[in-house]
C-alpha positions in Angstrom: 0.0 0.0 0.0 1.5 3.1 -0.9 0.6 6.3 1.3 1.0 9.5 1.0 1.4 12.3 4.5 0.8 15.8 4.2 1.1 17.4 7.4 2.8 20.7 8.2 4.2 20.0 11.4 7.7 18.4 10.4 8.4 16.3 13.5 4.9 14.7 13.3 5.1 14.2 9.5 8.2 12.2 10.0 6.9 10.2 13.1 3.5 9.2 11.2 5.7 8.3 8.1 8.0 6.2 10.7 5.5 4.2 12.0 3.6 3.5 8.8 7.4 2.4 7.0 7.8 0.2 10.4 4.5 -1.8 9.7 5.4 -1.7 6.0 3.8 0.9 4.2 5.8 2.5 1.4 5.2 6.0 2.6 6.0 9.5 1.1 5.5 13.2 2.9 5.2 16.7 2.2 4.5 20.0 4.1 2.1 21.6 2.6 -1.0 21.5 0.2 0.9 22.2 -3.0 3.2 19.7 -2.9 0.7 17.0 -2.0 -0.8 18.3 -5.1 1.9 17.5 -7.3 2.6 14.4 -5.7 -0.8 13.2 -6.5 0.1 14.4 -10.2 2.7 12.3 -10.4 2.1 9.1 -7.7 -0.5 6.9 -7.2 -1.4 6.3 -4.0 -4.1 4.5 -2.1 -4.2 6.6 0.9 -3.6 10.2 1.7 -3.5 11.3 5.4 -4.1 15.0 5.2 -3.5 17.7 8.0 -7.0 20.0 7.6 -4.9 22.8 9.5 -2.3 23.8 7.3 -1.2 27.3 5.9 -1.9 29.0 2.5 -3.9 25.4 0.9 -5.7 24.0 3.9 -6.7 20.1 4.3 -10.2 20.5 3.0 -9.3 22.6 -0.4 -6.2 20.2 -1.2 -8.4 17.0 -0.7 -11.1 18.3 -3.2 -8.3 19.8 -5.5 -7.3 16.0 -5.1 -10.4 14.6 -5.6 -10.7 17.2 -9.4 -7.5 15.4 -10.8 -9.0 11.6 -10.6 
C-alpha cells in the first residue's frame, strides 16, 4: 500500500511516516498542500492522510483539489 502524509508540522510528518514504514507501508510526505498536489500528479497512492490545519492550501481545499484530478 503506498501512502501518501501531508502534514505541516515536520516532527509529526516524520513520526507518522516512521511508524507506517515500520508496519510496511511504502510512505511519502510533504508539508504543505501544493506539494501534495503535485505528488498526487505524479504518484499513485491509495491513501492520503491529510493535516486539515495547514497554511496557504488547507486540508479540505487540497483534498477536493485532489479529488478534481482523478
Amino acid at each position: 500500500m503506498h501512502i501518501l502524509v501531508i502534514e505541516d508540522e515536520e516532527q509529526l510528518c516524520r513520526s507518522i511516516a516512521e511508524g507506517l514504514r515500520m508496519d510496511g507501508y511504502e510512505t511519502d510526505t510533504c508539508l504543505d498542500g501544493d506539494e501534495g498536489l503535485e505528488l498526487c500528479m505524479t504518484e499513485n497512492y491509495d491513501l492520503i492522510l491529510l493535516d486539515i490545519e495547514m497554511k496557504h492550501l488547507d486540508g479540505m481545499e487540497t483534498a477536493r483539489r485532489v479529488r478534481e484530478l482523478d
